[in-house]
C-alpha positions as CSV (number, residue, x, y, z in Angstrom):
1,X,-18.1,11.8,44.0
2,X,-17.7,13.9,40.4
3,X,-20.3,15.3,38.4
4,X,-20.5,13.6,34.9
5,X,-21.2,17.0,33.4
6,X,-18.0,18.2,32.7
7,X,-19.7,21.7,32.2
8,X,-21.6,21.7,35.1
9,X,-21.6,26.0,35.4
10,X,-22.6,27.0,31.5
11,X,-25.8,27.7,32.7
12,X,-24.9,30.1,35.5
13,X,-25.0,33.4,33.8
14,X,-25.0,36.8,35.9
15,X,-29.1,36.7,35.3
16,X,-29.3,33.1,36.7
17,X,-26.9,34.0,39.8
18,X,-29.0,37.0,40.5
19,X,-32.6,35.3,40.3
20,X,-30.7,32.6,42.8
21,X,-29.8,35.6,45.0
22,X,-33.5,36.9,44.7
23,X,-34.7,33.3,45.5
24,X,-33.9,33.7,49.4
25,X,-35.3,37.2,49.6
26,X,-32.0,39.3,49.5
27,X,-32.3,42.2,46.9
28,X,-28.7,42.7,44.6
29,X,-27.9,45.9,43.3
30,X,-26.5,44.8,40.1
31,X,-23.1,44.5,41.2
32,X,-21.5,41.4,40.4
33,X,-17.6,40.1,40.9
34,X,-16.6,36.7,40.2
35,X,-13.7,35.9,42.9
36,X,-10.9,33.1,42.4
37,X,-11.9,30.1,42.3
38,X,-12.2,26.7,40.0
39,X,-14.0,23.6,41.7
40,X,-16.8,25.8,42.7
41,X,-18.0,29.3,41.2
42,X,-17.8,31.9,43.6
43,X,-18.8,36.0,43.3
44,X,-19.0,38.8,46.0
45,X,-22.5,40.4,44.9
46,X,-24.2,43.8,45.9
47,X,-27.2,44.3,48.2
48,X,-29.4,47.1,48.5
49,X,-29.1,49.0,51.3
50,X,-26.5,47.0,53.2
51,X,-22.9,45.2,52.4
52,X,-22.1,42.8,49.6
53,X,-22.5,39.4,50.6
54,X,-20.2,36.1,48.8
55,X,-22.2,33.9,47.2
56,X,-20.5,29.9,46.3
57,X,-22.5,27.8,43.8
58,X,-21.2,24.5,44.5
59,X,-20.4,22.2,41.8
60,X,-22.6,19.5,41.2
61,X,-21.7,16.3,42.4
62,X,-18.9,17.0,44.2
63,X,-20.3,17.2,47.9
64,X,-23.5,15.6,49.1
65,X,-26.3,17.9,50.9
66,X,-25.4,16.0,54.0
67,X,-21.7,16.5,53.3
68,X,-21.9,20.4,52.5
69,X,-24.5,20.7,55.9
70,X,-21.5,19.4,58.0
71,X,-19.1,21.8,56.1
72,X,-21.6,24.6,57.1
73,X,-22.2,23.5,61.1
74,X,-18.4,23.1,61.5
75,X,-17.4,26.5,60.6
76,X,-21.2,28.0,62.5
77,X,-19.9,25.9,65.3
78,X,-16.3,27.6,65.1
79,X,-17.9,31.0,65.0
80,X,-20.3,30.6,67.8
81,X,-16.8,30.3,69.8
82,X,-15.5,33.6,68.5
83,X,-12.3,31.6,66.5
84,X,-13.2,34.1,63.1
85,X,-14.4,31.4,60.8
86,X,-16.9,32.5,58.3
87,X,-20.1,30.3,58.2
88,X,-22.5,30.7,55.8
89,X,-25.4,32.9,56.5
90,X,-28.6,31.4,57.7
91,X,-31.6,32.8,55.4
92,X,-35.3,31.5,55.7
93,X,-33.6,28.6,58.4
94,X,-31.1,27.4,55.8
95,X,-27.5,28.0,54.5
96,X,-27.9,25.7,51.5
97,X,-30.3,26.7,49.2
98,X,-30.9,25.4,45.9
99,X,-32.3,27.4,42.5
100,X,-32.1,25.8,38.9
101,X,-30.6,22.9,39.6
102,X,-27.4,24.7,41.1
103,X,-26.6,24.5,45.2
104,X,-25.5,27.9,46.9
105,X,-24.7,29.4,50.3
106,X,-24.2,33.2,51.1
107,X,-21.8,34.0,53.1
108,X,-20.3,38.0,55.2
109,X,-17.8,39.5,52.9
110,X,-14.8,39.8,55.0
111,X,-11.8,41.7,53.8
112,X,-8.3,40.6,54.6
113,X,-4.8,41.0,53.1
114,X,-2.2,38.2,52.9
115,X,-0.7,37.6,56.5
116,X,3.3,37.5,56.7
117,X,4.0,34.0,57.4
118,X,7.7,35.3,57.7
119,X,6.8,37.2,61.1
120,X,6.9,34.9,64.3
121,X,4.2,37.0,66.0
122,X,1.8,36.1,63.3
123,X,2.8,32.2,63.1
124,X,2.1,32.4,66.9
125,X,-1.1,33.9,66.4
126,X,-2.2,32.1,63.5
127,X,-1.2,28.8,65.6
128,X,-3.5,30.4,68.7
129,X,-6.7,30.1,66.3
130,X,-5.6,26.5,64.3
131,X,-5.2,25.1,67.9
132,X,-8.6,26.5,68.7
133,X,-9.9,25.4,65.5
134,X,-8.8,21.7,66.5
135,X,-9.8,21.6,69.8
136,X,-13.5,21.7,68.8
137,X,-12.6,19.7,65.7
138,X,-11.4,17.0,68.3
139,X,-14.5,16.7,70.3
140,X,-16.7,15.0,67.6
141,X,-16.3,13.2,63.9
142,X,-17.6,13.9,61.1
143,X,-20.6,11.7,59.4
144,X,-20.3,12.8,55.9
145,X,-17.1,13.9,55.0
146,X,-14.6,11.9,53.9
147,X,-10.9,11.3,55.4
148,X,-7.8,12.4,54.6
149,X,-5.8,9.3,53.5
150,X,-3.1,7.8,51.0
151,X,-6.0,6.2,48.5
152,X,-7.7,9.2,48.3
153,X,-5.1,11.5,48.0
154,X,-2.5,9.1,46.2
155,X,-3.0,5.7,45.2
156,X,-6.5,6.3,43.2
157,X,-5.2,9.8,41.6
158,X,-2.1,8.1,40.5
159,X,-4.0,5.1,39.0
160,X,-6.3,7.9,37.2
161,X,-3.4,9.6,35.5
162,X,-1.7,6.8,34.5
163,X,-5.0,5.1,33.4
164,X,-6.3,8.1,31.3
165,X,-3.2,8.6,29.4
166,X,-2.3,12.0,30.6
167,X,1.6,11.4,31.7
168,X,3.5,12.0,28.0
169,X,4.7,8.7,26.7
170,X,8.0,9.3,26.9
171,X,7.7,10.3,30.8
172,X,5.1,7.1,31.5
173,X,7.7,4.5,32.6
174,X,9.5,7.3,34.8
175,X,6.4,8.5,36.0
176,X,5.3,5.2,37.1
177,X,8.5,4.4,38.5
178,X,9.2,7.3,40.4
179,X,5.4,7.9,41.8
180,X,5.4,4.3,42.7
181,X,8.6,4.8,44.9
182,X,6.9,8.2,46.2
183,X,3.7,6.2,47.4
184,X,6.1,3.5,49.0
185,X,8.0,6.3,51.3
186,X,4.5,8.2,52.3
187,X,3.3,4.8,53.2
188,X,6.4,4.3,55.4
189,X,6.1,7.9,57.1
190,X,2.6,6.4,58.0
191,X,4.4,3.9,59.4
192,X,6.9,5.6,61.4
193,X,4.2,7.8,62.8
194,X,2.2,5.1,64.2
195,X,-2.0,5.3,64.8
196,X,-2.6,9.4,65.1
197,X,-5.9,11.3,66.1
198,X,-7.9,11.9,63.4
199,X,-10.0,15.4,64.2
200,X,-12.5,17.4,61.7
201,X,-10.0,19.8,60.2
202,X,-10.5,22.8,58.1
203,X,-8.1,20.4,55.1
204,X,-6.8,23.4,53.5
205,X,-5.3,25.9,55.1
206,X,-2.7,27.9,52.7
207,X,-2.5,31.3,53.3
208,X,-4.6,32.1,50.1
209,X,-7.6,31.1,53.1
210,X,-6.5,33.2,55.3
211,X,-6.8,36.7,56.0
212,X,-5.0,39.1,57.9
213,X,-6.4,42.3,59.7
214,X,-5.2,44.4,62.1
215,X,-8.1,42.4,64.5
216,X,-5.8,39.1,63.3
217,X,-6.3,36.4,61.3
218,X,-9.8,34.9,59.8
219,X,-10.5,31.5,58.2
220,X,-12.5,31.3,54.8
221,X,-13.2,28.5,52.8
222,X,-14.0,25.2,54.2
223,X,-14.7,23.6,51.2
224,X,-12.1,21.3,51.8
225,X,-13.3,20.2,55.6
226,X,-12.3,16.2,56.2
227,X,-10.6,14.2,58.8
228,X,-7.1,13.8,59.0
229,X,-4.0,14.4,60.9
230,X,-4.1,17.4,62.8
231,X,-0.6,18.7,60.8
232,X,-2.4,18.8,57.6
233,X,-3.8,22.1,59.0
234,X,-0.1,23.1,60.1
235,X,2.3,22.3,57.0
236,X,0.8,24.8,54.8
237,X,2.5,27.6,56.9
238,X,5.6,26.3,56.4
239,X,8.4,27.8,53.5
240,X,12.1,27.9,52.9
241,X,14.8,25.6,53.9
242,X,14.1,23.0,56.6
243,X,16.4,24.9,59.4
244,X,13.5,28.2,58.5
245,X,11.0,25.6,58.3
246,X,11.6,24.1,61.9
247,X,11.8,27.6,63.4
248,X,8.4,28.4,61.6
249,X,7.0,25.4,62.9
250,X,8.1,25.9,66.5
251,X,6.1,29.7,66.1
252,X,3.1,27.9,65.2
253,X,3.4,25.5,67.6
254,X,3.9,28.0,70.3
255,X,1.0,29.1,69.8
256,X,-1.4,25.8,69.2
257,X,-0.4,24.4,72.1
258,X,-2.1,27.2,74.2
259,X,-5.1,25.3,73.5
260,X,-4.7,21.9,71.6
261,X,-1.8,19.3,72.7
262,X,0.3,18.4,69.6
263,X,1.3,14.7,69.0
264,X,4.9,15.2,67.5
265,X,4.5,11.9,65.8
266,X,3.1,14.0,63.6
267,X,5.9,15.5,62.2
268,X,6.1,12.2,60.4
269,X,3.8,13.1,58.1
270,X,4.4,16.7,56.8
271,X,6.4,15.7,53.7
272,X,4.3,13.1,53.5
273,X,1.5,14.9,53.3
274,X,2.9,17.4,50.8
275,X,3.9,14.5,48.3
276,X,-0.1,13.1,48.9
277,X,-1.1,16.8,48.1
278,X,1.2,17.0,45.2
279,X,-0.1,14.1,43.4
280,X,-4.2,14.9,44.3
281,X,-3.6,18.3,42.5
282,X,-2.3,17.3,39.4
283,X,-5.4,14.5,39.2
284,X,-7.5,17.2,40.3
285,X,-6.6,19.0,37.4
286,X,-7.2,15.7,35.5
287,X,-11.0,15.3,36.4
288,X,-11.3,19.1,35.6
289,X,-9.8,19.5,32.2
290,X,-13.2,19.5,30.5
291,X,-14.2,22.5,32.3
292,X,-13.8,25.7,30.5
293,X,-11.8,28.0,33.2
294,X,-9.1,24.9,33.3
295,X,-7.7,25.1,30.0
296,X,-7.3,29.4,30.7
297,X,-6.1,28.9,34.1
298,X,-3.9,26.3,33.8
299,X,-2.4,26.1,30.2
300,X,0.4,24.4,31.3
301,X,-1.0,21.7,32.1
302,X,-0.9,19.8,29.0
303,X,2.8,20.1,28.4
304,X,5.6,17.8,28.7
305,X,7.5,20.5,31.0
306,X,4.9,20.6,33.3
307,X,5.1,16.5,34.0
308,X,9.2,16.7,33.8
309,X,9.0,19.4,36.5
310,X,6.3,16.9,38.8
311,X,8.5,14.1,38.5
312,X,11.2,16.2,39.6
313,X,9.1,17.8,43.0
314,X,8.3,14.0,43.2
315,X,12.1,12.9,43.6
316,X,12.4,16.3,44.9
317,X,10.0,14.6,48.1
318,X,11.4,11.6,48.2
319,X,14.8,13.0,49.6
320,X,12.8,14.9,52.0
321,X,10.9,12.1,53.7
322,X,14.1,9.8,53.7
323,X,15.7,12.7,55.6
324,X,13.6,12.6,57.9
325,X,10.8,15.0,59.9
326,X,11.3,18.5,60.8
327,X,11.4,19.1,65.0
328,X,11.0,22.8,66.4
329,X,14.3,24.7,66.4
């Protein structure tokens, strides 16, 4: 579900975030940093006489309480089983709290750098943890969250671009065309995969949500959490030609299966799953125009070269899932 207000945040000014942060008894020092990110408004925020904490104001409409609790209990549930997730905090017996109209949790600040997803060691570790990660995922659904699936994540953002005008005129017939064709061949790697598992997943794991210390790997960020194939946590580790693609994937896998059996039918699905993903973002960027940080972030957006260069990662994907799935070198 979207807000209607396509300026849901114009309201949330430092004095407004730090009279939320006073709301649950914590005491900020006056330091403030807003951190990267765009659907909701996240900022790492100063204590008195202890660390900074992060604190995400969720945008309004997006997530229902019920929805956001399961996001909260699936990443406490994690962290009660030492896999380093980071759950929100629980203040006063919550993690959701609400002030001014706005929803927020406060979270641990956890450091991290950007883990080398070119070192096998690290894919095996990282692949250790997902495969932890699922196995609790796997042992119950989720009530509130929705699935990972082609209308969600294709069919209905297609229909929004093409039905809100935002493909340039001379690119609409191709556009239509080619994404059509695009939907057909991720429909037939759901076919060739057969009926998978569908576990609670953390929905979005690219490296930018996942740090690296020397302790290993943590998880942040499960905004994203829904149901879906278990790959759609393992694709996003993946870069470079297929043959360095297939050896990456048979890191990961080295480790995952340590914990959590892999259905290789799977495999189906990875290129698949990144045409799905391709299409979602550019109608996420749709819904979000009217927000302010859009237009800055993403100014290229609007342009003609940015929808000739998606048509070509479209066609780009459609040779990839005719050639087939990747196996573990």
């Amino acid at each position: 579900m979207d807000t209607t207000d396509p300026t849901p945040y114009a309201d949330l000014g430092p004095d407004r975030i730090l009279d939320a942060i006073e709301s649950v008894d914590l005491v900020p020092d006056g330091r403030m940093l807003a951190l990267n990110s765009y659907e909701n408004r996240v900022y790492q925020i100063g204590l008195d006489e202890t660390t900074p904490v992060v604190v995400k104001f969720y945008r309004p409409g997006r997530w229902s309480d019920a929805a956001i609790a399961e996001e909260h209990d699936f990443a406490a549930e994690l962290a009660e089983r030492e896999i380093p997730a980071i759950a929100p905090l629980r203040i006063n017996g919550d993690t959701l709290h609400h002030f001014a109209g706005h929803r927020f949790s406060v979270s641990p600040r956890r450091g991290g750098r950007d883990p080398e997803l070119d070192d096998p060691e690290v894919l095996e570790w990282v692949g250790r943890f997902i495969g932890r990660i699922h196995a609790v995922g796997a042992t119950r659904p989720f009530a509130h969250r929705p699935r990972l699936d082609i209308d969600a994540f294709g069919t209905g953002p297609r229909a929004l671009l093409l039905d809100q005008g935002w493909i340039p005129a001379e690119l609409r017939e191709t556009y239509t065309e080619v994404s059509a064709s695009a939907l057909a061949a991720v429909a037939e790697c759901y076919t060739r995969a057969g009926r998978v598992r569908e576990i609670r997943l953390h929905g979005d794991c690219h490296r930018g949500n996942l740090l690296w210390t020397d302790a290993g790997p943590h998880f942040v960020d499960f905004d994203d959490a829904r149901s879906g194939p278990a790959v759609q946590d393992l694709w996003m580790l993946l870069s470079g030609s297929r043959a360095e693609q297939s050896r990456q994937l048979a890191d990961v896998l080295a480790g995952y299966e340590d914990f959590c059996d892999f259905d290789v039918r799977e495999l189906h699905l990875v290129e698949a799953l990144r045409t799905l993903r391709l299409i979602h973002h550019a109608a996420w960027l749709a819904r979000r125009w009217q927000d302010p940080a859009f237009p800055v972030a993403f100014p290229w957006f609007a342009t003609t070269h940015y929808w000739e260069q998606h048509i070509a990662q479209l066609r780009e994907q459609l040779l990839a899932m005719e050639a087939g799935p990747l196996w573990p070198a």
